[in-house]
N, C-alpha and C positions, 0 to 999 in steps of 0.2 A: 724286780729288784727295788729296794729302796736305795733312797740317794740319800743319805746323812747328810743333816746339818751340819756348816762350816764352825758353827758353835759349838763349844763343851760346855760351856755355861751359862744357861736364860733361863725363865722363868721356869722351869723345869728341875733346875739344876740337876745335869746329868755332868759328871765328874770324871768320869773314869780314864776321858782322855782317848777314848778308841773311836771318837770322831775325826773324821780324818778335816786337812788343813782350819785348826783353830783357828778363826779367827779377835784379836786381841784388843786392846786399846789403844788410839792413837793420840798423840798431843797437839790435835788440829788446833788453829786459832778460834778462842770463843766467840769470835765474830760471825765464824762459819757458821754458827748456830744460829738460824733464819726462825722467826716465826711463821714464814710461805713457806718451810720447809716441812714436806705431809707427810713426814715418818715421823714426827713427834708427837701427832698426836694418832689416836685411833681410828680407824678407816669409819667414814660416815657410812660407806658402804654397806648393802646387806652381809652382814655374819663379817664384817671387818676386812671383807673381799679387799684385797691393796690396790689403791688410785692407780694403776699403772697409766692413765693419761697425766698424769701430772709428776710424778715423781721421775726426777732428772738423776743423771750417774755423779751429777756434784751432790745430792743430799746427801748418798751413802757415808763417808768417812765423818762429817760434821755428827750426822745424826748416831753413829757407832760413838762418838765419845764423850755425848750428850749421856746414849744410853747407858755406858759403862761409869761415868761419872755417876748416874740418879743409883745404877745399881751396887757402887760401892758405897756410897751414903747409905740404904736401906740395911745392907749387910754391918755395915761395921754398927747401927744402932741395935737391929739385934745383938752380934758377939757382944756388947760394950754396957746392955740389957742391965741393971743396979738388982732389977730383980731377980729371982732364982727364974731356971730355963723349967717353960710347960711347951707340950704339947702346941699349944696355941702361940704363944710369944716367942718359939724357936720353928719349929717345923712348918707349922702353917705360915707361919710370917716369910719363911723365907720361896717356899711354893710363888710364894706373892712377889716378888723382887725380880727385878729385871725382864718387866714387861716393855718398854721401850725396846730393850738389846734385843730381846727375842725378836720382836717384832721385825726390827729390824735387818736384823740375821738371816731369818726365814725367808724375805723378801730378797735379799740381795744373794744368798745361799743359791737360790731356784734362779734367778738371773744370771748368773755365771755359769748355770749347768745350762741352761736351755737359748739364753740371747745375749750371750757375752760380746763385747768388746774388747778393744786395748785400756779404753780407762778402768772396767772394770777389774782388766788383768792387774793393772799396775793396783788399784785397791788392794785386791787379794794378795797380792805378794806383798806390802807396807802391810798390812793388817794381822795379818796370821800370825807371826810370830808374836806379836803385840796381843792382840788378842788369848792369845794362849797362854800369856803372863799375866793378864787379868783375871781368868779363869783359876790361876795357881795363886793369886792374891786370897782367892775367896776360900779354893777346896785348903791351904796351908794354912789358914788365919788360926792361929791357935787357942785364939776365945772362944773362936765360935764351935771349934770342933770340942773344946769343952763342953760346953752345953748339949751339944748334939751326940755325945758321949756318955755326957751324966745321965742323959733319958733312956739313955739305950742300956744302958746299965739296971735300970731301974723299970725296962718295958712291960715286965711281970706286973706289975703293980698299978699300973696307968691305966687300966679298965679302957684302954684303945680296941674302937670295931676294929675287924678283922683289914679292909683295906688302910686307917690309919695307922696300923702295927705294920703294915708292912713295908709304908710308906718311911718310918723312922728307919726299920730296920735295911732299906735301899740307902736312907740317906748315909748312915754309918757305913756300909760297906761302900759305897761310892767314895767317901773322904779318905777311909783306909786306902783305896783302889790309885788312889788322887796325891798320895803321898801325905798324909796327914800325921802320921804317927811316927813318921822321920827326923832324923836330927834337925838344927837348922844346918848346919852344914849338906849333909845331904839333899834336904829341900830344896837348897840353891841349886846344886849338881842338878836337880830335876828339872827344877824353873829351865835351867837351858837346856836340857835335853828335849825339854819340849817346844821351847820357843824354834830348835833345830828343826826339830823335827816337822814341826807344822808349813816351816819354809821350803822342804824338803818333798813336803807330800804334794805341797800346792806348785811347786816346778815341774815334777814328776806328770802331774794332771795335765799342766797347761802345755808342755811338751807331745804329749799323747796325740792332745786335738793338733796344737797347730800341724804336726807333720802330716795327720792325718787330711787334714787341708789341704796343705805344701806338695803333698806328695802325688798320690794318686799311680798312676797309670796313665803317659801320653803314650798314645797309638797314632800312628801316621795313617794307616790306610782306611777304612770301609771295609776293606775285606778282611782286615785282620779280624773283625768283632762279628765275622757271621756267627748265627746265633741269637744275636740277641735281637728284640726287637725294634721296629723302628722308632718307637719310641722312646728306649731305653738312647738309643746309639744320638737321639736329638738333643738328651738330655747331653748326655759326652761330648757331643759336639760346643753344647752351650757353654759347657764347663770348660771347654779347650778355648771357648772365645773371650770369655771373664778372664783368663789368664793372658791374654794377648798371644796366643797358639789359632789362628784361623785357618781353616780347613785342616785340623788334626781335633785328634780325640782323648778326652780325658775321663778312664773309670775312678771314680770315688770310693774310696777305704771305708771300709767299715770297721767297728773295733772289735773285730773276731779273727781270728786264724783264717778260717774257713768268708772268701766272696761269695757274695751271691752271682756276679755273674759267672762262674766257673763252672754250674749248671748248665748254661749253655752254650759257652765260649766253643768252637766246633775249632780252632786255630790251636795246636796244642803249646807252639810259641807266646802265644797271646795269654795262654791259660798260665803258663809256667812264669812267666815274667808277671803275671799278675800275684803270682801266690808267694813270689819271693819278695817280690817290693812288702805285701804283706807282712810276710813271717821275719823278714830285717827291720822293719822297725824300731826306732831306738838303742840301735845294738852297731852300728858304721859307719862312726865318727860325725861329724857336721854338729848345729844348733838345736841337734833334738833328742842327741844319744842321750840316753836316761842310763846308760851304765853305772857310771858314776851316783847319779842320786841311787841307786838301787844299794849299790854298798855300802854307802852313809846310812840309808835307812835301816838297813839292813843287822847293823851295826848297832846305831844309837837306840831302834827298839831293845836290841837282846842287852845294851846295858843300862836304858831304864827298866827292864823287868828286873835282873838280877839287883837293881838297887830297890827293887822293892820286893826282894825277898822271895821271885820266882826262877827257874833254873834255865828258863828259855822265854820268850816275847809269847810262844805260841801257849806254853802253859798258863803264863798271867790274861791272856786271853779267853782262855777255855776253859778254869774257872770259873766266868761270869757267864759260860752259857749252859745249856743245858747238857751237851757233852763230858762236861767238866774235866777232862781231862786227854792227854795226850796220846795216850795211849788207847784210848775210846775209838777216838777219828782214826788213827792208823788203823786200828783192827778194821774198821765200816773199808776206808778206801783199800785198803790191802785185800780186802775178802772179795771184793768187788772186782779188782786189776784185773784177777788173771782170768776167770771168765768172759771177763767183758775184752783182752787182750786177743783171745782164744776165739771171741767171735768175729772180731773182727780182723783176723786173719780168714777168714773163714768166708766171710764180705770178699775178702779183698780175692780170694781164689775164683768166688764167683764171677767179680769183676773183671779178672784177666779173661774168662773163657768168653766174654764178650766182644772186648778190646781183639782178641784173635781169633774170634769170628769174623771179626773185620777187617784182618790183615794188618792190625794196627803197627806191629814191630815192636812194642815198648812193653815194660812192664810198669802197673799202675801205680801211679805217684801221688801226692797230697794233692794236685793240681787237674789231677785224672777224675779221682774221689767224686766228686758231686756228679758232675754229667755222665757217668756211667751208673752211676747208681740211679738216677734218675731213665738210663735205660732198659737198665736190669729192671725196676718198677715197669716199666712199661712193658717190658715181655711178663713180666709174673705176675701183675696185677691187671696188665692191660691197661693201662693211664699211665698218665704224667703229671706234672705242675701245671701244664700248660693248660692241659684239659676241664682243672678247677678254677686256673684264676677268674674268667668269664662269670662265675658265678659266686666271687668273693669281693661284690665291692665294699668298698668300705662303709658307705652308710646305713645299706643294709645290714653288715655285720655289727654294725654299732648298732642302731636301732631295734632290727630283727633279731636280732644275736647277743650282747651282751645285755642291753637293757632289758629284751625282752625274759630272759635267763631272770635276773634281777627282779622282776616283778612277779613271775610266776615263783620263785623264791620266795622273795620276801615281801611282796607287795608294794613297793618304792615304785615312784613314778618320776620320768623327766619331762621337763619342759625348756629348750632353748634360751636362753636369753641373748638379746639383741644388744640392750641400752647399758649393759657394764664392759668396761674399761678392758682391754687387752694389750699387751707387748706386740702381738705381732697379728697381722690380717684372718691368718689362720686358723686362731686360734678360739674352740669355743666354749662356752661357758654355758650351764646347765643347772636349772633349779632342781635340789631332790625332793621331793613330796613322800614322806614315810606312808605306811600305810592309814594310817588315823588320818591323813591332808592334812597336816602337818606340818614346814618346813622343815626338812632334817638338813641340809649340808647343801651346797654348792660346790658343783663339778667340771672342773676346769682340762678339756681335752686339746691336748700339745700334740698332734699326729706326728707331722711331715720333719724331714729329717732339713739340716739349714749348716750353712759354715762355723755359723758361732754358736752351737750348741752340740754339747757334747753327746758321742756314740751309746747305743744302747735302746734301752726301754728299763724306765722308773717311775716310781710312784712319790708327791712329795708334797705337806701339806704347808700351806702358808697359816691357816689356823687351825690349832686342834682345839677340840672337844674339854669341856670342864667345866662340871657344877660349881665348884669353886670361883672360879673367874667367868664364869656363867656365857662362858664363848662354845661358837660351835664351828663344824669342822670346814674347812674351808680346801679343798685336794683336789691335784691333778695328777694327771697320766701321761707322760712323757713315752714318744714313739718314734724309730728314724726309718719311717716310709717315704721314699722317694715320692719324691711329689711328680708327677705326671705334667706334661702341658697343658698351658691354657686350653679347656675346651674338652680335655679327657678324662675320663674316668678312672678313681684310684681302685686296680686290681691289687688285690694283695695273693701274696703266698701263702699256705694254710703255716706256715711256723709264724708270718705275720697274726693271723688270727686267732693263732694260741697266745700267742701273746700279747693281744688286745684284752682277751680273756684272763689272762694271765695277772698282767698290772689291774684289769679293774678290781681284782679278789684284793690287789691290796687298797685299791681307795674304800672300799666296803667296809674293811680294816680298822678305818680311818671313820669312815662314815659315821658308821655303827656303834663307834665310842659310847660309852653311856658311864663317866668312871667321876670322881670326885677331883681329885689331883692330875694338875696339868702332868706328873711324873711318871702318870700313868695310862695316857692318851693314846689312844687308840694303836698305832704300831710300834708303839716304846716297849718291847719284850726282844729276848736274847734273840741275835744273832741266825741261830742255826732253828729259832722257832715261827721266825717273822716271813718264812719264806711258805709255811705251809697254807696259809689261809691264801696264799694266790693260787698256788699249783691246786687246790683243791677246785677251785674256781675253773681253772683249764675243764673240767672234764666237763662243763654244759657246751662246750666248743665241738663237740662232739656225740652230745646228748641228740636222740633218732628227733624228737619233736623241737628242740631247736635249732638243729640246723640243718631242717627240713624250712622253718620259718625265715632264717637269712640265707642260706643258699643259693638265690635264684638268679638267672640271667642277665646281666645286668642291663639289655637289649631288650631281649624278650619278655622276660620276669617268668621264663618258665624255672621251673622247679630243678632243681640237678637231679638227673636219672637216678633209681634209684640204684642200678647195679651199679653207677659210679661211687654214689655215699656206699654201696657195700664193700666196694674196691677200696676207699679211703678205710672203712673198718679194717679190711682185712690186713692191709697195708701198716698199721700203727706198730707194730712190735719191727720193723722191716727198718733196717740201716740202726738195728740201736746196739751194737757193739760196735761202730766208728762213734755214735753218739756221746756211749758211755765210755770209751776209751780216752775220748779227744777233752770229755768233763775232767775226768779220775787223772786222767797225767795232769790238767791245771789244780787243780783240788790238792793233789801233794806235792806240785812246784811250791805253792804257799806256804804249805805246812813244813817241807824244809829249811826254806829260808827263814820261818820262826818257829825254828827250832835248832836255829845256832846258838851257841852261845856268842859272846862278844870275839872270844879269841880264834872259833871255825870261822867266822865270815871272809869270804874266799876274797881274793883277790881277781879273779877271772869270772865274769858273771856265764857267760858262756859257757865256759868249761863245766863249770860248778851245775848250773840246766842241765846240760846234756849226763854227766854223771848220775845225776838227780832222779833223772828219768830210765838211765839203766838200771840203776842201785836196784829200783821197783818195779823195773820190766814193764814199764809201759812206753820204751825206747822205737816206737816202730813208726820208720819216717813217713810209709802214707798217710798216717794219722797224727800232724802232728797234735799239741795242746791248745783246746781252745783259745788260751791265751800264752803265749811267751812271756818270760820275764820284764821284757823292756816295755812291752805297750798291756801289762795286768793292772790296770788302775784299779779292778778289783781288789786288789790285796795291796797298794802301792797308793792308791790314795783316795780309793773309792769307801772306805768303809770295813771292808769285809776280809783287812787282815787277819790272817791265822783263820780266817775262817769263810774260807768260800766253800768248804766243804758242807754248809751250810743248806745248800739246795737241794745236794743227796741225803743228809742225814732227816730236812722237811721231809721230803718225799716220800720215805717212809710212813712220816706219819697220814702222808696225803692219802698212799696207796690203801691205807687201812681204813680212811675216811670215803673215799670213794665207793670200797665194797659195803660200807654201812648204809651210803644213799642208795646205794641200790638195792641191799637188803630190806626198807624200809620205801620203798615205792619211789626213790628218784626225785624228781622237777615238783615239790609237794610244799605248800607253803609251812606244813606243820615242820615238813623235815628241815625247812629254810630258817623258822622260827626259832628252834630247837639249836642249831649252829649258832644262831643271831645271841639269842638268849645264855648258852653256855659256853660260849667259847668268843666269837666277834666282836660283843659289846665289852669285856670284861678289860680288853687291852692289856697293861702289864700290872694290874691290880691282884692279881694272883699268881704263884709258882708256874709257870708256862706247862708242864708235862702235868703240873695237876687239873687245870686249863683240858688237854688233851682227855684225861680218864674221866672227868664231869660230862662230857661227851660222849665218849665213845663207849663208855661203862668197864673200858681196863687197858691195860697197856697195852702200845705195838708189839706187833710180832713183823717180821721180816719178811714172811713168804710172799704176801702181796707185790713187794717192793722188784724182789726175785723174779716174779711172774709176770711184773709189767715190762720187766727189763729186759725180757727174755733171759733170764740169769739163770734159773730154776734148772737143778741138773735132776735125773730119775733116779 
């Protein structure tokens, strides 16, 4: 995943407005503005890496109205320009504007996802709506969208290479996107719909974590958590003591439907109380139901789309991706439901005949779901979780595993670095050496999961890549691996390790930038396209020669057997109709709630869900949706409104990129070169699906996607 910047408008100027919680300008006193304050000026640091030993949570709002101050000066000299608008003195001028804010943004953006506080909370809600007023000061300035008008009008003619033609031709549809071509009357109506809205997304967010904090699971006995291990239950116990709960037990929410420890919870009480504290989230009353914001947003999207000329939020959406349209995504997820519905009915039969081989009495529920499947796996494949974690620790797999993937790739090397600055003890930093030795980028690895950092795994850069502004990429990778105790070793799960796998494909993304305009910086490409270059990355997670090199004992350092890695092969197509069930129901949760108009938006957010999900037939309680309405920050203030269907409709393209590596000999620096060169470096300087065909030599086809998914019927 990427985590969107809280800004619509920096040095980039991205307009559109489908970043989630803008944040705006505030009218701090000018005093606040310190010359000790180290976001005003550029990080001394190598590649602009940000001071985090010196910058305090008081510089943020000073130095946000420093920056938006410098960058309405910049703007209004261009709009206000005596001369006629070029190329040069409108477009590239403004590429250049609001390097302060950016700066600033991007720093305090990734600090609120990963090591937030209450003062930063209290920033982020004064800001956003502020912020997103400033942003609608620039994309609505009606000088400037003249100029940037006139040239687009005139683009035939301007002898612009191919990436500065398309840079104009982004900036023009971004201002239309942005409200530019609207009455003033209407502009205003937007101005607030957006200033709502951004206040709206950023309650939503911070609601998510804190219950997710708040909440948990206390468990009073020891025996209630058999199953899990002794060191999981140390952790529980620590988290029951930080709350002032001594000698009771507290499990930790993750932001999925689906716990991890539900896999081995052996208490079927323990399991069922866990999955509904879960699955109610935000939805039964107190200081975290997000009902309410869901309606309002819900709302105020579908009536800024229709004021700008589109018939639902999801359509103005899907437009600017490569889907383009509404009708597209339904057909992909509707074609997908009912086999994927069919299979995992099909799961769930197999699952019962287990549960009543053991005299269970019940039949299988959303709470059942994981630790039988994990014992169904162990009769059918002969293994379990438990049998890999010993040989999935984490340095290994970082080192032997992604990096080493990464070099045999593309020839990048890492080196640790000690002596620069981090937020938190954990936290580590990483020189990247290209293949030439070289410096290419600094790599900033966030593993362990913490209170004040939000649920998930993302990828998210403090500086991108650009010949223009002659900066280079500056990214990390955001992980929530429970951190283990003093003195023990981090096992993970192999969906951990895909996932490790997973975000580095997007710092590579990132890395690998090679583009002119900051507009075009490494993972600045639509939506439903920014997801493939990770998922493509997942498959050396499971490459014979890599993860024959990280796999091994973390005791012993023997090698994992080989009939186990064949058991892990065989195992990969195994539980993927709850997989693709439990995606495809969140995937058109999203899509229907942008896809109301202003006047369907329900009054009942519940009712409205559960409808939702029968209309489409993916209503089946043991599966529920990866994500429920009330805790989808995906689509609610993560970014990937109207479009979380964005991961399936990647995958496609991944599953077609997958069989070309393999077609073409695998783990091959030419084959890594050849991705690098046409497709990873280019970022969003190109049409994304043409991006795809410069590579792959033609378009997707589907069957691949079918066959990973076990979809494929005869």
């Amino acid at each position: 995943m990427i985590r969107p910047q809280l800004l619509v408008i920096a040095a980039s100027v991205m307009l559109a407005h489908a970043v989630p919680s803008a944040i705006a300008a505030t009218a701090a006193p000018a005093a606040a503005v310190s010359a000790q304050n180290p976001l005003l000026k550029a990080s001394p640091l190598p590649f602009q890496m940000p001071q985090f030993g010196l910058i305090k949570d008081a510089h943020y709002a000073p130095a946000f109205t420093e920056g938006m101050k410098r960058q309405l000066a910049e703007v209004n000299a261009i709009a206000n320009n005596r001369q006629a608008p070029t190329f040069e003195n409108t477009i590239v001028a403004m590429e250049r504007t609001g390097q302060l804010l950016h700066r600033v943004q991007s720093i305090f953006s990734n600090m609120t996802s990963t090591n937030t506080n209450a003062t930063l909370e209290a920033v982020e809600v004064e800001m956003s709506p502020k912020l997103a007023a400033h942003a609608d000061a620039i994309s609505m300035n009606p000088k400037l969208f003249a100029r940037i008008d006139t040239l687009f009008q005139q683009r035939d003619k301007l002898k612009l290479d191919a990436e500065s033609l398309r840079l104009l031709e982004r900036y023009h549809t971004d201002f239309v996107r942005a409200g530019a071509q609207l009455s003033d009357a209407d502009k205003e109506k937007l101005k607030a719909y957006n200033a709502e809205q951004a206040g709206l997304e950023t309650a939503f967010a911070q609601n998510v974590l804190k219950e997710t904090n708040a909440q948990g699971l206390v468990v009073d006995t020891r025996a209630e958590l058999a199953g899990m291990t002794d060191s999981d239950i140390e952790t529980a116990a620590a988290a029951a003591k930080e709350r002032g709960l001594d000698g009771k037990f507290v499990i930790a929410l993750v932001n999925t439907s689906g716990q991890p420890p539900l896999a081995v919870l052996t208490d079927r009480k323990t399991r069922q109380r866990l999955m509904d504290a879960s699955l109610n989230r935000g939805s039964h009353g107190g200081e975290f139901d997000n009902r309410a914001n869901v309606l309002k947003l819900a709302k105020l999207r579908a009536e800024r789309a229709t004021l700008l000329g589109y018939p639902n939020y999801a359509a103005y959406s899907l437009a600017d991706q490569t889907a383009k349209t509404t009708t597209a995504v339904n057909s992909l997820l509707s074609d997908l439901a009912k086999p994927a519905v069919a299979n995992a009915h099909r799961e769930a039969a197999d699952l019962q005949k287990v549960v009543d081989a053991e005299n269970g009495g019940f039949q299988v529920g959303a709470a059942d779901w994981a630790i039988y499947t994990d014992k169904l796996r162990a009769q059918r494949f002969n293994f379990d979780e438990n049998q890999l974690k010993p040989y999935l620790e984490l340095n290994s797999v970082l080192n032997n595993g992604v990096f080493y993937a990464a070099n045999k790739l593309y020839g990048i090397s890492f080196k640790e670095r000690k002596d620069l600055p981090v937020y938190n003890p954990d936290v580590r930093v990483y020189d990247v050496i290209d293949a030439n030795g070289k410096p290419l980028a600094l790599f900033i690895a966030d593993f362990y999961a913490r209170g004040n950092k939000h649920g998930g795994a993302w990828m998210n850069e403090y500086v991108s890549q650009s010949s223009l502004m002659g900066t280079h990429p500056v990214v990390a990778n955001q992980l929530n691996i429970p951190k283990p105790p003093a003195g023990q070793p981090t096992l993970l799960t192999f969906d951990e390790v895909t996932t490790m796998f997973h975000e580095f494909g997007h710092a590579l993304h990132g890395m690998f930038s090679n583009v002119k305009y900051p507009r075009f910086a490494g993972t600045a490409v639509p939506s439903d396209f920014v997801e493939y270059p990770s998922q493509v990355n997942e498959m050396w997670a499971v490459w014979p020669e890599v993860l024959q090199n990280y796999a091994k004992h973390y005791q012993s350092g023997a090698a994992m057997p080989q009939d186990l890695l064949d058991k892990v092969m065989a195992a990969k197509k195994f539980n993927q109709g709850f997989m693709t069930t439990e995606y495809i129901a969140a995937a058109l949760l999203d899509q229907r709630w942008h896809q109301l108009t202003p006047s369907q938006v329900p009054t009942d957010v519940l009712a409205f869900e559960a409808q939702s999900l029968k209309d489409v037939g993916v209503d089946y309680a043991p599966v529920p949706p990866r994500y429920r309405t009330t805790y989808f920050s995906h689509s609610f203030s993560g970014g990937y409104s109207a479009a979380y269907y964005a991961y399936l409709w990647s995958e496609k393209l991944d599953a077609e990129s997958v069989d070309w590596f393999k077609e073409n000999g695998g783990l091959t620096r030419k084959n890594g070169d050849w991705f690098r060169t046409k497709l990873l470096s280019r970022g969003g300087s190109v049409d994304a699906l043409q991006l795809f065909r410069d590579f792959r030599g033609r378009d997707a086809t589907v069957e691949p996607l079918l066959e990973r998914r076990g979809l494929k019927t005869q």
